[in-house]
C-alpha positions in Angstrom: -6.2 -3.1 32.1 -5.5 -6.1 29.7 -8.0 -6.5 26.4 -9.1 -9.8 26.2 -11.0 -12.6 23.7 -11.5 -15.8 23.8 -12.0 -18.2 20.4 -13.7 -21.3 21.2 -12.8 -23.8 18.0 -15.3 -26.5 16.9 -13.2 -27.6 14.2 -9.5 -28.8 13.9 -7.6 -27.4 11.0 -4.3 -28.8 9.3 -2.6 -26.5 8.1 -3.8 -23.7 10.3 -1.2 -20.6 9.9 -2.0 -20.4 6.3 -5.7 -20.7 6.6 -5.8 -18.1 9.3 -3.3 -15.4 7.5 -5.8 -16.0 4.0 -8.9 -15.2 6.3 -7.2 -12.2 7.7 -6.0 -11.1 4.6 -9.6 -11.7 3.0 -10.7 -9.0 5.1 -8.9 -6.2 3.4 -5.1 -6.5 5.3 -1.8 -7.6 3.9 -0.4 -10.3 6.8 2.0 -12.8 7.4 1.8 -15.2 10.5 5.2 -16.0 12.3 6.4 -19.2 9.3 7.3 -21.1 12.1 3.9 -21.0 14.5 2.5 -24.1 14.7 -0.5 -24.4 17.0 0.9 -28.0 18.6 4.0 -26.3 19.8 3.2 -23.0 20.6 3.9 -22.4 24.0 1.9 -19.1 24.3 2.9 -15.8 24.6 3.5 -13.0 21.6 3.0 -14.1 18.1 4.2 -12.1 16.0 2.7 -10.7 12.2 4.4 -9.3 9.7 2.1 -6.5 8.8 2.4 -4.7 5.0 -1.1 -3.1 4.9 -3.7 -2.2 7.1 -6.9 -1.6 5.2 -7.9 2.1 4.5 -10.6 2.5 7.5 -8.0 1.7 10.3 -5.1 3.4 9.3 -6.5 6.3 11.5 -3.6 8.7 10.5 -0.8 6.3 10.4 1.1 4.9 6.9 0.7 1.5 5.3 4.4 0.9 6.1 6.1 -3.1 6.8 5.6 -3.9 10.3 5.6 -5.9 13.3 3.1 -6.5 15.0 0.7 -8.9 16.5 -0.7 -10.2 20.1 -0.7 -12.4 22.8 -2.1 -15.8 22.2 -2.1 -19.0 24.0 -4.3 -22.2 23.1 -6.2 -24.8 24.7 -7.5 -28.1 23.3 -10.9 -26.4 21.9 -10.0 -22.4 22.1 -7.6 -20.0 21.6 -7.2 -16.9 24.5 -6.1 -13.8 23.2 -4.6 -10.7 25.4 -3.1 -7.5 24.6 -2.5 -4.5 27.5 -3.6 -1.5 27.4 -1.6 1.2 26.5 -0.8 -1.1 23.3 -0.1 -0.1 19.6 -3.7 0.7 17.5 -2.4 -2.1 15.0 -1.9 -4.6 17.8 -5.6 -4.4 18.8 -6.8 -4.1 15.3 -5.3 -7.9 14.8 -6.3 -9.5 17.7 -9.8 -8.4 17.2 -9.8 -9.9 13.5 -7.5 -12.6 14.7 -10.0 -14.1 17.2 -12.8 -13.2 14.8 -10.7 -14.6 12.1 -10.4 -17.7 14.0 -13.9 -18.1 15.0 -14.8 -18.1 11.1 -12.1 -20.3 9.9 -12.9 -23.2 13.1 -16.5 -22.7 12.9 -16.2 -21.8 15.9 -17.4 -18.7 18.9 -15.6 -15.2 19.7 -16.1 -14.4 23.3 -16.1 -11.0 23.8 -15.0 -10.8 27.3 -15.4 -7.2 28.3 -19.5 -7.4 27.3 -19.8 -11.0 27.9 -21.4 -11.8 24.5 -20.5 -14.2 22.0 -20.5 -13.7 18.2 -20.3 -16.4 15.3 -19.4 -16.4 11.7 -19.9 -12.7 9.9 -21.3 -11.3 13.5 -17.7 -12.4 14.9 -16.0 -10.2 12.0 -18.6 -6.8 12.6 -17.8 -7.2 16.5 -14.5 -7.2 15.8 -14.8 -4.0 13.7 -16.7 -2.6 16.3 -14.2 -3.1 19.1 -11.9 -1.3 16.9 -13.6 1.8 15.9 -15.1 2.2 20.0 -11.1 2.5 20.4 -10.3 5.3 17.9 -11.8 8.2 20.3 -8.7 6.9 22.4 -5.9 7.1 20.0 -3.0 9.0 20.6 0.6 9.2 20.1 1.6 5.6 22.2 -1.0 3.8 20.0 0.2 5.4 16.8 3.5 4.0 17.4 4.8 1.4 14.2 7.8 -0.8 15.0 9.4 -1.4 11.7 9.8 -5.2 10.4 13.3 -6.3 10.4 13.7 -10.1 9.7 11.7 -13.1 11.0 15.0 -14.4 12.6 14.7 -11.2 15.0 11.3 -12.4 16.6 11.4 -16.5 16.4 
């Protein structure tokens, strides 16, 4: 069964991979958004993050160590749909929850919750997402402890 949230965006950012990555990061994490992504010409699909830290209360066992990771992510004119599998990594379901919520906050924007059906805006998006993330440590095991080490950006664009 797929994970999925949807960000509705009431504003249009310039500029939008670095605003993102510096909301992320504001939240505790050490990120870097694919250089290349550009909202106009993404096509959809997985967009990669160069992960260097998690913070402390979602490492869950694992080590701060250079990653990739990131999620599926596909855009509309007004919202952004976001999808990972189950079965996935724990860090790839950490950032699409503060991704989407991320989003929501930076666009002024909604995160749709689409397993509960609510809807969550501003700081409420950011404690859902943290929510959604610790209801998913009881489930951890091996598979989701699993940390694909970060190569070079040319190995994912």
């Amino acid at each position: 069964m797929a994970f999925e949230l949807v960000t509705e965006m009431k504003t249009r950012l310039t500029e939008l991979r670095l605003r993102w990555q510096d909301e992320i990061n504001s939240h505790g994490f050490v990120v870097e958004i694919l250089p290349l992504f550009d909202r106009d010409t993404w096509r959809g699909g997985f967009l990669p993050f160069k992960l260097m830290a998690l913070p402390e209360k979602y490492l869950f066992g694992l080590t701060n160590s250079v990653q990739i990771s990131g999620f599926e992510v596909s855009f509309a004119s007004d919202s952004a749909h976001f999808r990972s599998a189950s079965g996935r990594p724990i860090a790839e379901l950490i950032l699409q929850c503060y991704g989407a919520a991320s989003l929501a906050v930076i666009c002024n924007g909604l995160y749709h919750d689409l397993q509960s059906g609510h809807s969550f805006e501003g700081a409420a998006a950011i404690k859902q997402a943290h929510s959604e993330i610790m209801a998913y440590q009881p489930y951890i095991d091996q598979h989701a402890r699993v940390q694909h080490p970060f190569t070079k950006w040319s190995d994912y664009s």
